[in-house]
Predicted model as a PDB file, atoms N, CA, C, CB and O in Angstrom, pLDDT in the B-factor column:
MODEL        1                                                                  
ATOM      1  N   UNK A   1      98.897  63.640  90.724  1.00 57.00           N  
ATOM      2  CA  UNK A   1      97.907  62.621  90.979  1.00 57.00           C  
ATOM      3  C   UNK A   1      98.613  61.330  91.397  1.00 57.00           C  
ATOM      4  CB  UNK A   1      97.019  62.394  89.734  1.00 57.00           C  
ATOM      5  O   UNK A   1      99.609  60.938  90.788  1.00 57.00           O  
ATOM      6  N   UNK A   2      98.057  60.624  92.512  1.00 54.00           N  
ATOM      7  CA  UNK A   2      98.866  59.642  92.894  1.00 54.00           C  
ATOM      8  C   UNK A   2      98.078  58.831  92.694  1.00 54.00           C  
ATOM      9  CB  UNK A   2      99.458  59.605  94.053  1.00 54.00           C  
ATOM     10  O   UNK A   2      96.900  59.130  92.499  1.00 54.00           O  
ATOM     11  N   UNK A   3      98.627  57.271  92.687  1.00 56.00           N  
ATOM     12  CA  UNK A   3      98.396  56.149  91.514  1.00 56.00           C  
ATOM     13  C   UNK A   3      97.123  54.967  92.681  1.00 56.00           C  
ATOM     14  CB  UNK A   3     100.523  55.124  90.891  1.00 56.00           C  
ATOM     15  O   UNK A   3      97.833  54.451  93.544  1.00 56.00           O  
ATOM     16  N   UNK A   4      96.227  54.692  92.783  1.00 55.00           N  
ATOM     17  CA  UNK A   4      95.309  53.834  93.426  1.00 55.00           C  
ATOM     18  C   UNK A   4      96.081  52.924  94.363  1.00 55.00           C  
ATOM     19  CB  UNK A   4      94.497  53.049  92.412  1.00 55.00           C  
ATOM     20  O   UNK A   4      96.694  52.080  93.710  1.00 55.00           O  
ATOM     21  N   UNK A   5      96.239  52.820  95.518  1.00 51.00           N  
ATOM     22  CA  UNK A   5      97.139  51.492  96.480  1.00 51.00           C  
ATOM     23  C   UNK A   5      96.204  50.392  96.079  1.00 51.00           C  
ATOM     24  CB  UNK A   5      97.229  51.646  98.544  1.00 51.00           C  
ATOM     25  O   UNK A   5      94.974  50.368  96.116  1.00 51.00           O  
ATOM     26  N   UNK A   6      97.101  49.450  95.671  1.00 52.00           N  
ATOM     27  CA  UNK A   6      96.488  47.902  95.519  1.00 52.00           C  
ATOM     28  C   UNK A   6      96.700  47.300  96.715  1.00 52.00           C  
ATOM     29  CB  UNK A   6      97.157  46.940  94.379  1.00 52.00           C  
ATOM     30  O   UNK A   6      96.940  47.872  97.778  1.00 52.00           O  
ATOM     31  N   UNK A   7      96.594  45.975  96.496  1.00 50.00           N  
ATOM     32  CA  UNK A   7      96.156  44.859  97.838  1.00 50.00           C  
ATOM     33  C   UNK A   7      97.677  45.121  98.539  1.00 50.00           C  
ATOM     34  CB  UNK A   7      95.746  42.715  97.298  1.00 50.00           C  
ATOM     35  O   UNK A   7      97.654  45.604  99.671  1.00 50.00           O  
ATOM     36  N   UNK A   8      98.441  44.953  98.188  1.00 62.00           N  
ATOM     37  CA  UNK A   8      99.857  44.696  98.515  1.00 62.00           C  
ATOM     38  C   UNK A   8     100.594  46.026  99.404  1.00 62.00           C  
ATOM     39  CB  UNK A   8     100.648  44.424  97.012  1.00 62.00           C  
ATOM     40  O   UNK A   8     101.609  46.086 100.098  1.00 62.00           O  
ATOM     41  N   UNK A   9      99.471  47.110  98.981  1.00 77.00           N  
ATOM     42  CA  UNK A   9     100.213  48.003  99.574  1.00 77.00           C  
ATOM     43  C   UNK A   9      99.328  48.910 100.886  1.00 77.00           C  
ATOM     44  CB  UNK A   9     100.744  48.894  98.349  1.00 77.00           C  
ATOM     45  O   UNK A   9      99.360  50.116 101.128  1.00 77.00           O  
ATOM     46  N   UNK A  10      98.417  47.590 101.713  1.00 89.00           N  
ATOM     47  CA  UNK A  10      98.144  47.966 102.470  1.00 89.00           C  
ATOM     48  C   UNK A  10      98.541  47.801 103.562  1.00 89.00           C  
ATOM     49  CB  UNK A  10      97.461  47.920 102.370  1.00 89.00           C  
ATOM     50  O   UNK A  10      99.139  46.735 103.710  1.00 89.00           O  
ATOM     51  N   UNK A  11      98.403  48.854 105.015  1.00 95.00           N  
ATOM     52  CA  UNK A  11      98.980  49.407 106.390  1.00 95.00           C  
ATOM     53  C   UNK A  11      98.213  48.483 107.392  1.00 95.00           C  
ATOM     54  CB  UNK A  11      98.660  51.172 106.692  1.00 95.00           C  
ATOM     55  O   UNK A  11      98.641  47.546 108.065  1.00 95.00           O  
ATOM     56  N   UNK A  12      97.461  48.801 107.337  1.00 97.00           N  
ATOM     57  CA  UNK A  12      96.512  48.270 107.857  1.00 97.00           C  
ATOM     58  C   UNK A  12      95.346  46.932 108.074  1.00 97.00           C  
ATOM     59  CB  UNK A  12      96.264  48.926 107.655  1.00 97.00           C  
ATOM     60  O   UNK A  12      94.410  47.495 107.506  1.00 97.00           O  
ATOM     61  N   UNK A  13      94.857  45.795 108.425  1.00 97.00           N  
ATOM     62  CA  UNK A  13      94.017  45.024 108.070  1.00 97.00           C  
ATOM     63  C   UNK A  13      93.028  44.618 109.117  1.00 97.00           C  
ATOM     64  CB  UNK A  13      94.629  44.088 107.547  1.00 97.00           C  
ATOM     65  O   UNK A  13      93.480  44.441 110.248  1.00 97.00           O  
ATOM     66  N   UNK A  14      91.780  44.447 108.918  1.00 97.00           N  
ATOM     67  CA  UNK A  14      90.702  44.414 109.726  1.00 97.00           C  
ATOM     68  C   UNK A  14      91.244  42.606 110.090  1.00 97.00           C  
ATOM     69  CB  UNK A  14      88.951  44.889 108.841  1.00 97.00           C  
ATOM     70  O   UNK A  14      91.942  41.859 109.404  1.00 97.00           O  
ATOM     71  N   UNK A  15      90.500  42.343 111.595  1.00 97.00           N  
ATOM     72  CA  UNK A  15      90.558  40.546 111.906  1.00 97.00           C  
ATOM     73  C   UNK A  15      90.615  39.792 110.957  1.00 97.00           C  
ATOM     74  CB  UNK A  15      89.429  39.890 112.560  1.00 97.00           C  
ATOM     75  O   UNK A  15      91.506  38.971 110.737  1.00 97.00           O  
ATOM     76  N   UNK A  16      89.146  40.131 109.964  1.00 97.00           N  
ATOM     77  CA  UNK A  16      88.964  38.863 108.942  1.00 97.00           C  
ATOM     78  C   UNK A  16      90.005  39.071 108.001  1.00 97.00           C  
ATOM     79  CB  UNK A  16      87.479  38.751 108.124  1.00 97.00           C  
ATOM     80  O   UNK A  16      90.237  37.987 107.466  1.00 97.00           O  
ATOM     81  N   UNK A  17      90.777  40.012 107.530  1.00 97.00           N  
ATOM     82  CA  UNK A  17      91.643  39.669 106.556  1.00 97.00           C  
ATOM     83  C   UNK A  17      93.551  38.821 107.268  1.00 97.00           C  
ATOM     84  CB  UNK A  17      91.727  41.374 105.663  1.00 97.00           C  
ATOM     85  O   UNK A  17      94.525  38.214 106.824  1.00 97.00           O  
ATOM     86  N   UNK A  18      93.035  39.364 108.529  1.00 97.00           N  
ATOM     87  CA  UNK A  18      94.379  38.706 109.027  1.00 97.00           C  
ATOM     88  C   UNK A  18      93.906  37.573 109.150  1.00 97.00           C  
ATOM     89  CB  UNK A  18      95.117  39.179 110.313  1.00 97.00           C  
ATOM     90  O   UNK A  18      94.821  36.762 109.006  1.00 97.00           O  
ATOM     91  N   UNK A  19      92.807  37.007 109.371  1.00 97.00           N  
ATOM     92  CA  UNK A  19      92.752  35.307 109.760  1.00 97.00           C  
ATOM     93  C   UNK A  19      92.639  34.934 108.142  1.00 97.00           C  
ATOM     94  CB  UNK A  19      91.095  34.621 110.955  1.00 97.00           C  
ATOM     95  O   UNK A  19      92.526  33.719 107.978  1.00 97.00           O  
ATOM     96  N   UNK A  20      92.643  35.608 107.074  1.00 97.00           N  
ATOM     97  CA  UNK A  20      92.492  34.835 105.914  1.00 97.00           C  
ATOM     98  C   UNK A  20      94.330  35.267 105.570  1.00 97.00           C  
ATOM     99  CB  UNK A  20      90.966  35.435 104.652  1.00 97.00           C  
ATOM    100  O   UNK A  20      95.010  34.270 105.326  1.00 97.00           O  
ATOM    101  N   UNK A  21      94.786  36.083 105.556  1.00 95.00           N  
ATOM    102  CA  UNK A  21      96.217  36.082 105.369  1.00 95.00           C  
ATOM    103  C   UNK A  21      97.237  35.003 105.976  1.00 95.00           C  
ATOM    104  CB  UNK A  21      96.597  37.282 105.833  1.00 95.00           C  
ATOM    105  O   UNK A  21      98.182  34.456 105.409  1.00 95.00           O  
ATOM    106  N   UNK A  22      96.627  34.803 107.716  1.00 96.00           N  
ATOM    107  CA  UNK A  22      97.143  33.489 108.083  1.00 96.00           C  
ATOM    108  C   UNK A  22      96.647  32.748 108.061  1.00 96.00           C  
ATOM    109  CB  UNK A  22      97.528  33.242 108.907  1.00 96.00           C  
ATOM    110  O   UNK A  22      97.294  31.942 108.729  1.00 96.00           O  
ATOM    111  N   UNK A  23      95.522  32.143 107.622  1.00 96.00           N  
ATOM    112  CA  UNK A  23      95.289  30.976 108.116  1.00 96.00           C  
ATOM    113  C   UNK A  23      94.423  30.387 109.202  1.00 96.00           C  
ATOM    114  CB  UNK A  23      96.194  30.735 108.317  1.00 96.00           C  
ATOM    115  O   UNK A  23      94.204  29.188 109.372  1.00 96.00           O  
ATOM    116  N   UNK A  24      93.865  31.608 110.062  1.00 97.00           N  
ATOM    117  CA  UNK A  24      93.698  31.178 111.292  1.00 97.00           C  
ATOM    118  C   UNK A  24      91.929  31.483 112.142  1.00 97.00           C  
ATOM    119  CB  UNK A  24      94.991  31.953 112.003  1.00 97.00           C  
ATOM    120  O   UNK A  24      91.183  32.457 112.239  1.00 97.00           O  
ATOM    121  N   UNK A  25      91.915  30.964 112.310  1.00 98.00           N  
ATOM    122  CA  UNK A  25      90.381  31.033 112.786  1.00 98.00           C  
ATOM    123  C   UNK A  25      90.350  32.663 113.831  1.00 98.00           C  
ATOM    124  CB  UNK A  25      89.936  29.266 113.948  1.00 98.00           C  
ATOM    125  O   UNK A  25      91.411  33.119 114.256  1.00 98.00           O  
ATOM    126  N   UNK A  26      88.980  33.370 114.116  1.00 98.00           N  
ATOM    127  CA  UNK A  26      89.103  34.524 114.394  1.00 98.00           C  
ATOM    128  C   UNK A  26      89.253  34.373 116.037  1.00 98.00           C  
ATOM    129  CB  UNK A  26      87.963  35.354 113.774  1.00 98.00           C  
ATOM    130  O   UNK A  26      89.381  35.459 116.602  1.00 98.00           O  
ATOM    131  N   UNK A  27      89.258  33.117 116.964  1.00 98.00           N  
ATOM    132  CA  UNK A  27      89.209  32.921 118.192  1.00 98.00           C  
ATOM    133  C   UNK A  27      91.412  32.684 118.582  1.00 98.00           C  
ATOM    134  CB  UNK A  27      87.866  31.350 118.422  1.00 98.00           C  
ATOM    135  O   UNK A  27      91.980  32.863 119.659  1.00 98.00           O  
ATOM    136  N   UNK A  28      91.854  32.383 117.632  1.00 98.00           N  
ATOM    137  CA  UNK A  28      93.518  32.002 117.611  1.00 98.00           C  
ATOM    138  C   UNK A  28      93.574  33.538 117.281  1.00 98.00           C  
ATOM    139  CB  UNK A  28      94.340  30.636 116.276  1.00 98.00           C  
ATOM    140  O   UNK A  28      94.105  34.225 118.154  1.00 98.00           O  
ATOM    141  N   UNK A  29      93.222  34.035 116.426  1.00 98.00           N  
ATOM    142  CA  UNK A  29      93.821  35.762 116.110  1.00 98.00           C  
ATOM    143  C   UNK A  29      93.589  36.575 117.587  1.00 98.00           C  
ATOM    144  CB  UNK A  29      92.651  36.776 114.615  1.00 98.00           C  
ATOM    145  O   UNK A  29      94.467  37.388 117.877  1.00 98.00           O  
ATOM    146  N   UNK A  30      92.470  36.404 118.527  1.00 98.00           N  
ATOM    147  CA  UNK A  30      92.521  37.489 119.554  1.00 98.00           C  
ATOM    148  C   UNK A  30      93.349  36.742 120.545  1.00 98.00           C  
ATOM    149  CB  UNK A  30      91.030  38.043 120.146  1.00 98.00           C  
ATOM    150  O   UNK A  30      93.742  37.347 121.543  1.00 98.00           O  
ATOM    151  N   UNK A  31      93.657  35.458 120.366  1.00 98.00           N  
ATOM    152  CA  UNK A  31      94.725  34.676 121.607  1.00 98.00           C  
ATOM    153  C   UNK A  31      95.643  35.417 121.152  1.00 98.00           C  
ATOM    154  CB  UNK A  31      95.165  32.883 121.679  1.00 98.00           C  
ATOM    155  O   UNK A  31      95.894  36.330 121.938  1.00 98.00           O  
ATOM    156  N   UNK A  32      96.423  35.435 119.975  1.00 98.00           N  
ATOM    157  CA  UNK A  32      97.325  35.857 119.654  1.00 98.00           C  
ATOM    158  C   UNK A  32      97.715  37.430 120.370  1.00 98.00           C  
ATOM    159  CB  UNK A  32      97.155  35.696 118.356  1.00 98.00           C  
ATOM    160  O   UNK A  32      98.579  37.892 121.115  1.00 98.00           O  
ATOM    161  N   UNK A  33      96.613  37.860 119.703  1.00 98.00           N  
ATOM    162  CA  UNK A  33      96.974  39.571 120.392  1.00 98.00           C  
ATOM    163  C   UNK A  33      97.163  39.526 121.687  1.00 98.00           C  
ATOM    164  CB  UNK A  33      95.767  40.764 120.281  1.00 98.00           C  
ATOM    165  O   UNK A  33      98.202  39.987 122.159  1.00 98.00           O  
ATOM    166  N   UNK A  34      95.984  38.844 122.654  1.00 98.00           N  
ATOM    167  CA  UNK A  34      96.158  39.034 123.889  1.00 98.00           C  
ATOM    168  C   UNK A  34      97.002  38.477 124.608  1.00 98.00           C  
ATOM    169  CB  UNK A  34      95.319  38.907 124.353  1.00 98.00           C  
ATOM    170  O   UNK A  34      97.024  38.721 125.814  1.00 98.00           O  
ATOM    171  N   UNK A  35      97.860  37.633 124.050  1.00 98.00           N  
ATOM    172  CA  UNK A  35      99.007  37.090 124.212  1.00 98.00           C  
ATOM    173  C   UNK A  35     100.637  37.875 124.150  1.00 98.00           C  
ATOM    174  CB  UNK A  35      98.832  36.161 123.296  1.00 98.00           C  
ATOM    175  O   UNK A  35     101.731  37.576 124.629  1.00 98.00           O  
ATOM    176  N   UNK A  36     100.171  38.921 123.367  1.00 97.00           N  
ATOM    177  CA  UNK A  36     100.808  39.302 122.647  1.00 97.00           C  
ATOM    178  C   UNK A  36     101.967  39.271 121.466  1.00 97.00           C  
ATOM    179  CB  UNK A  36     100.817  39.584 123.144  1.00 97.00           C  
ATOM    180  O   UNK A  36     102.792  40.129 121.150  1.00 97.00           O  
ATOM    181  N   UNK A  37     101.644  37.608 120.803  1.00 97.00           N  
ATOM    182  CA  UNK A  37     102.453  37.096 119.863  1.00 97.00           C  
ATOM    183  C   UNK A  37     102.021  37.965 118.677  1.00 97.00           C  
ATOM    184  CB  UNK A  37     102.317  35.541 119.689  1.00 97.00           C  
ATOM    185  O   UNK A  37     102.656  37.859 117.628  1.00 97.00           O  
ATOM    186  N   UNK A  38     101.014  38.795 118.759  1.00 98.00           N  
ATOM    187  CA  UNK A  38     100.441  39.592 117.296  1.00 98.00           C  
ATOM    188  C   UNK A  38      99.788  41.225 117.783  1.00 98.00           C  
ATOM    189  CB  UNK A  38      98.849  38.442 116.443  1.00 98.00           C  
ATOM    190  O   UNK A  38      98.667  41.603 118.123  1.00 98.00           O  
ATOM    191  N   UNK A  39     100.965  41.834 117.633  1.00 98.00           N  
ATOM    192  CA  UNK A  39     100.297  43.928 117.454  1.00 98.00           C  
ATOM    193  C   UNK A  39      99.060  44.069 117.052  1.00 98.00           C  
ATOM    194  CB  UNK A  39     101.061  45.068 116.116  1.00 98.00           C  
ATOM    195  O   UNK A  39      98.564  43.390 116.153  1.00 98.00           O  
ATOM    196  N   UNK A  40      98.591  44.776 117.556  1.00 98.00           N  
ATOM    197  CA  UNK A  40      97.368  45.601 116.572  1.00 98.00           C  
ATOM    198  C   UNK A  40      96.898  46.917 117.447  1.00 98.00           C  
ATOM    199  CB  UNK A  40      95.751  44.465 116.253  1.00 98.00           C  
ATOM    200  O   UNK A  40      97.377  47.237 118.534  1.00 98.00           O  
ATOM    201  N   UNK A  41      96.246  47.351 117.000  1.00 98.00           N  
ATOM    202  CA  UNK A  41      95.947  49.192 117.021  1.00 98.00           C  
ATOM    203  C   UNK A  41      94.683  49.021 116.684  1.00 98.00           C  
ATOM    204  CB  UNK A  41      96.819  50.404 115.830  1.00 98.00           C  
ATOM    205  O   UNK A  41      94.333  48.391 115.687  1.00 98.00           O  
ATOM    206  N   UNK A  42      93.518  49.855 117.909  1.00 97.00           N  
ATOM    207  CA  UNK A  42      92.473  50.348 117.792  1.00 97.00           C  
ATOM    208  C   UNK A  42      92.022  51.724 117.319  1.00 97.00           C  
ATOM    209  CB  UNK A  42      92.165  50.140 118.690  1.00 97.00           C  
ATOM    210  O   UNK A  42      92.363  52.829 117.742  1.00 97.00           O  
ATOM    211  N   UNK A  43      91.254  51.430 116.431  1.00 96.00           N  
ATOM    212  CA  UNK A  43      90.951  52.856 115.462  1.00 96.00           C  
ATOM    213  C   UNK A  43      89.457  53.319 116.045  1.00 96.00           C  
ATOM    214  CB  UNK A  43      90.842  52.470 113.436  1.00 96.00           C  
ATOM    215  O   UNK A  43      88.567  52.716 115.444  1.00 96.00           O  
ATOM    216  N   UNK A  44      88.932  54.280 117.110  1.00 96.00           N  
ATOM    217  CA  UNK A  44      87.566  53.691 117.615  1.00 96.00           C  
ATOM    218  C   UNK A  44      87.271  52.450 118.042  1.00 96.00           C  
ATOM    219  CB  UNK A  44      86.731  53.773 116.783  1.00 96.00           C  
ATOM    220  O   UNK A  44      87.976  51.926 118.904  1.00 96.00           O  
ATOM    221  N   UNK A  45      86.177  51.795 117.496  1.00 96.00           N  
ATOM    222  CA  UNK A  45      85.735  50.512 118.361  1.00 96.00           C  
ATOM    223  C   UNK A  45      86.873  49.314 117.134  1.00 96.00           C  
ATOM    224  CB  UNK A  45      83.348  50.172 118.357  1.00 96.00           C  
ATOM    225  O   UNK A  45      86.895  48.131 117.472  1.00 96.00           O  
ATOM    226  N   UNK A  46      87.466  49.595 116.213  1.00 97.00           N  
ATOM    227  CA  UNK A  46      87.774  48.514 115.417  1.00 97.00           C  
ATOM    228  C   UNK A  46      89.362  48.369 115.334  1.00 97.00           C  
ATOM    229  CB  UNK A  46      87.105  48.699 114.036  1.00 97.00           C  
ATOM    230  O   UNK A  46      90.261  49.198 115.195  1.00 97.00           O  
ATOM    231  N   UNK A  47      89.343  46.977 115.475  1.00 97.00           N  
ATOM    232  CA  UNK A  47      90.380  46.135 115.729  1.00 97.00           C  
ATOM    233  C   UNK A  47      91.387  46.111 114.668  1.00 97.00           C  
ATOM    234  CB  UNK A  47      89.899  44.879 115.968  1.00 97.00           C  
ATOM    235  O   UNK A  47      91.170  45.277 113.789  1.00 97.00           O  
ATOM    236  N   UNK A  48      92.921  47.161 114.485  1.00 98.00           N  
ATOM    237  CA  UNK A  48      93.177  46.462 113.196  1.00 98.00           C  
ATOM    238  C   UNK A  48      94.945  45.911 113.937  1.00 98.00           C  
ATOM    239  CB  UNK A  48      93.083  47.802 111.425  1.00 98.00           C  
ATOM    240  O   UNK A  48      95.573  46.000 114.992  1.00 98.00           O  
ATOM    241  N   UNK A  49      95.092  45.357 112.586  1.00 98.00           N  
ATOM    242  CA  UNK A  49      96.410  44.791 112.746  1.00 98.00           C  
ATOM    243  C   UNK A  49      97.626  45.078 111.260  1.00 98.00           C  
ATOM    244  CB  UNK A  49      96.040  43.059 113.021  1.00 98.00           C  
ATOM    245  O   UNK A  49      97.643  44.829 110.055  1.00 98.00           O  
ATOM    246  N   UNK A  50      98.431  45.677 112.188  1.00 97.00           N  
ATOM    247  CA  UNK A  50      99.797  46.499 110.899  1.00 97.00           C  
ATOM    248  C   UNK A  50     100.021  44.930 110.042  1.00 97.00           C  
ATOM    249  CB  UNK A  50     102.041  47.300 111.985  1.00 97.00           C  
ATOM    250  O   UNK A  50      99.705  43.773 110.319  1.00 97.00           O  
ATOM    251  N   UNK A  51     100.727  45.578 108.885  1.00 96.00           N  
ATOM    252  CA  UNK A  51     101.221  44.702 107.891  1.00 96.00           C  
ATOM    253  C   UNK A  51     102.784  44.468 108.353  1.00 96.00           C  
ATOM    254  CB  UNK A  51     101.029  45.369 106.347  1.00 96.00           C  
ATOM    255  O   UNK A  51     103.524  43.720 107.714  1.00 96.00           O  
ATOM    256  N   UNK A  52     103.032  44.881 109.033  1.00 96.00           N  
ATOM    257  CA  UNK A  52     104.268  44.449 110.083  1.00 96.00           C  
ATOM    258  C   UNK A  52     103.923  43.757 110.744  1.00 96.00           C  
ATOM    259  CB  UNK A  52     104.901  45.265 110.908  1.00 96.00           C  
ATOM    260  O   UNK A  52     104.452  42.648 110.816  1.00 96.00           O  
ATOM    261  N   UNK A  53     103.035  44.063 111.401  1.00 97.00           N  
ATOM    262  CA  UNK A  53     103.337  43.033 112.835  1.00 97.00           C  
ATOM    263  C   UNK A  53     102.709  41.357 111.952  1.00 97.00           C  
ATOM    264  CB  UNK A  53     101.916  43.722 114.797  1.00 97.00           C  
ATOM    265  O   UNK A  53     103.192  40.282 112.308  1.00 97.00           O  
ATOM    266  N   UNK A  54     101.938  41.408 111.155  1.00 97.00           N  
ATOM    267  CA  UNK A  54     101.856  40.144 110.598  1.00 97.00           C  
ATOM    268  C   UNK A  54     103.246  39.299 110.326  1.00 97.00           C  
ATOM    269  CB  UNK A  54     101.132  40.347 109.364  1.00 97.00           C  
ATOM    270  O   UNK A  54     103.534  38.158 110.689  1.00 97.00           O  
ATOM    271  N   UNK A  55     104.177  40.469 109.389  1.00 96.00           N  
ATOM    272  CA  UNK A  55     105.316  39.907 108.851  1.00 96.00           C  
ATOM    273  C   UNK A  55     106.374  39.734 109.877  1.00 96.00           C  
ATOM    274  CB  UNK A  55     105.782  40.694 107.761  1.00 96.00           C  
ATOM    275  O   UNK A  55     107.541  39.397 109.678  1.00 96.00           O  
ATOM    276  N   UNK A  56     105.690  40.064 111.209  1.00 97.00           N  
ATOM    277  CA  UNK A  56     107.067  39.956 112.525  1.00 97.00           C  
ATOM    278  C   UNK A  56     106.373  38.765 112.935  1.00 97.00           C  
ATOM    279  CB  UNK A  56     107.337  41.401 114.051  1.00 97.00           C  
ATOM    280  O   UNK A  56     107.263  37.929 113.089  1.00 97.00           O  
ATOM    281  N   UNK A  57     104.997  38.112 113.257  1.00 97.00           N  
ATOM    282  CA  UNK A  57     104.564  37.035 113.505  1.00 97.00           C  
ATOM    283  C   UNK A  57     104.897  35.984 112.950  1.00 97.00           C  
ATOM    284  CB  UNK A  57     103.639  37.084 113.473  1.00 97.00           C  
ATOM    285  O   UNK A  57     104.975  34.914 113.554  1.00 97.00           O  
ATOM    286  N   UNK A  58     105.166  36.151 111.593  1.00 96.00           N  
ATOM    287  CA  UNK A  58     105.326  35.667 110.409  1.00 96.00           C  
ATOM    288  C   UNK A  58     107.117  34.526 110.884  1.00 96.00           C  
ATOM    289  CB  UNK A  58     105.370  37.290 109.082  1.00 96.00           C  
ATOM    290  O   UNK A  58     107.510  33.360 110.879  1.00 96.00           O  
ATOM    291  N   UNK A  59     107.585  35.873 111.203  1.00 96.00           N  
ATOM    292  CA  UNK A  59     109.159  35.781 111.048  1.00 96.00           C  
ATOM    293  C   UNK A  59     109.117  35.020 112.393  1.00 96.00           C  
ATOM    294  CB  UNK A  59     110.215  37.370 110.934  1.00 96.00           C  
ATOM    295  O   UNK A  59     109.563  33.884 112.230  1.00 96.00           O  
ATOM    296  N   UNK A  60     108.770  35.236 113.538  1.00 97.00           N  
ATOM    297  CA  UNK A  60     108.779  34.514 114.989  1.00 97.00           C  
ATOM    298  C   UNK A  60     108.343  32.875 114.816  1.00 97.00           C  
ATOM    299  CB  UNK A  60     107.562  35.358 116.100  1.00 97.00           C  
ATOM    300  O   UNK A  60     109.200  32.221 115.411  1.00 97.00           O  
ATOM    301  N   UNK A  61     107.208  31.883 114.149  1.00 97.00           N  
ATOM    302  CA  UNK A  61     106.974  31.366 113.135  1.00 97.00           C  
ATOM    303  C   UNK A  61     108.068  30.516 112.913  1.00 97.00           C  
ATOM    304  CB  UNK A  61     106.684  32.209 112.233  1.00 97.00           C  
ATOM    305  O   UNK A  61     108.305  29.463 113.505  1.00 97.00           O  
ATOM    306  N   UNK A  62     108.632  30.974 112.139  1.00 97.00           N  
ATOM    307  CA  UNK A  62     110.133  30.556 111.034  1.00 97.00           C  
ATOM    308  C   UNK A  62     110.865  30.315 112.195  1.00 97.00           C  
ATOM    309  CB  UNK A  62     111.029  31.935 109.812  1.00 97.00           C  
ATOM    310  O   UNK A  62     110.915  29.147 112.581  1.00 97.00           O  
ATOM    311  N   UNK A  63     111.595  31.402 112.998  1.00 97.00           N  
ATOM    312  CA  UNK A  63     112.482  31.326 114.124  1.00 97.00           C  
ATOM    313  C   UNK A  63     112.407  30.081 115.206  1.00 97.00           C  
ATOM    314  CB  UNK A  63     112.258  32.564 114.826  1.00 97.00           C  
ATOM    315  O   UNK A  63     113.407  29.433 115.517  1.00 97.00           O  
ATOM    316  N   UNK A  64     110.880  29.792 115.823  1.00 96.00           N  
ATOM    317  CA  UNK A  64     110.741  28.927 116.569  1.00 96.00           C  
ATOM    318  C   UNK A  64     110.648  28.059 115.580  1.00 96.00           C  
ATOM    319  CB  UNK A  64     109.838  29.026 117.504  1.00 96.00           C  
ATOM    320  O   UNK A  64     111.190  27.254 116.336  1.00 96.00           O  
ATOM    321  N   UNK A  65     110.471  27.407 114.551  1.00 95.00           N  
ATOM    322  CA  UNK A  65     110.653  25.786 114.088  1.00 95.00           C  
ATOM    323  C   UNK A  65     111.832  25.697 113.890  1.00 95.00           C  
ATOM    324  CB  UNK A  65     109.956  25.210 112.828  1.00 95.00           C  
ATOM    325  O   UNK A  65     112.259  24.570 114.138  1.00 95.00           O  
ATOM    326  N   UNK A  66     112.835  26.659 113.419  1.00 90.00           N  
ATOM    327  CA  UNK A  66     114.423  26.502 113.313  1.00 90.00           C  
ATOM    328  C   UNK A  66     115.193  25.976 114.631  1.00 90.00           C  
ATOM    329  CB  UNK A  66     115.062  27.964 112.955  1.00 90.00           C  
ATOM    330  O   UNK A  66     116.415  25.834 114.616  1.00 90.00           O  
TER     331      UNK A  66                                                      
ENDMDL                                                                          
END                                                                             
């Protein structure tokens, strides 16, 4: 029996949880993608975005203010 995934150990995240993870209004999250400063993967009609590519946005971020 394997043990329930909590918040932390999710793959995947729909728009609204990436604009509440960053910060960012849901009109800056699709610039982003279509920009391509931010991955994401269509599952059918819905939009998601890896828990990587957040933490590579994340890291790009850091890099450009350095």
């Amino acid at each position: 029996m394997t043990p329930p995934f909590s918040a932390h150990d999710r793959r995947l995240y729909r728009v609204c949880d990436a604009m509440r993870l960053l910060s960012l209004s849901r009109s800056v999250i699709y610039e982003l993608i279509r920009s391509g400063r931010l991955r994401s993967v269509t599952q059918g009609r819905t939009r998601l975005i890896p828990a990587s590519a957040i933490e590579d946005y994340i890291s790009l971020l850091e890099q450009e203010a350095s």
